[in-house]
N, C-alpha and C positions, 0 to 999 in steps of 0.2 A: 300439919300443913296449914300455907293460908289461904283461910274461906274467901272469896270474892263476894261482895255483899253485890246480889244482882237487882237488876233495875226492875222493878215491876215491868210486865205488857201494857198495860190500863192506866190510867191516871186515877190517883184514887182520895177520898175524902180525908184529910190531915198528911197526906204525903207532903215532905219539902223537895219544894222545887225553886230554880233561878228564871226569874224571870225579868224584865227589862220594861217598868212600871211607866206610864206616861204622865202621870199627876205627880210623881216623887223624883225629884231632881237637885243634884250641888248648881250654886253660881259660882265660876270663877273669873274673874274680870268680867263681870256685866252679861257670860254666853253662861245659859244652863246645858251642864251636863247631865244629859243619862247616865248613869249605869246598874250591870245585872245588880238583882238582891235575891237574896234567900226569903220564902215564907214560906208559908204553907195553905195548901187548898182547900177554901171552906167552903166550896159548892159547884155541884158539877151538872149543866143541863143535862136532864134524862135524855135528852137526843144528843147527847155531845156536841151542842151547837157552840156552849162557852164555858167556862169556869172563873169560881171568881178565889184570887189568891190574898191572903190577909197577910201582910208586911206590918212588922214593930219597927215604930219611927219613934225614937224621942221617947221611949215609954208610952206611948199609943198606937192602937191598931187603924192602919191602914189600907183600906180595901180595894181590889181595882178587878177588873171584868178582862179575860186574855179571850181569844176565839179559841176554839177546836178543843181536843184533849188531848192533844198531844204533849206525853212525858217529858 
C-alpha cells in the first residue's frame, strides 16, 4: 500500500519548507515578482518567536528570517 509521508507537528531544524522570501525576487518588465521557494530551516527561536530558512540562489546560500513556527 501507499505510505503518506506525514507532515511533521513542529517545525524542525533542516526540514524543507516553501516559503515566500522578501529579499529574493524575478523582474519582469521593470515589476518584481515574488514567488514561493523551497529551502530549508537553519534556525529556530527557542521561543518560537522566528526561524530563519536558507534558499540556494545561483549556487549560493541565501538567508532570510520568517516569524512564528509555523510548518
Amino acid at each position: 500500500m501507499n505510505e503518506r509521508r506525514r507532515r511533521p507537528a513542529r517545525l524542525e531544524i533542516g526540514q524543507e519548507v516553501v516559503r515566500t522570501p522578501e529579499t529574493i525576487f524575478e523582474e519582469a518588465h521593470g515589476k518584481a515578482i515574488r514567488r514561493p521557494m523551497r529551502g530549508r530551516v537553519d534556525y529556530i527561536h527557542p521561543r518560537g518567536r522566528f526561524h530563519i530558512v536558507a534558499f540556494e540562489v545561483r549556487g549560493k546560500t541565501i538567508k532570510e528570517t520568517f516569524q512564528g513556527v509555523e510548518v
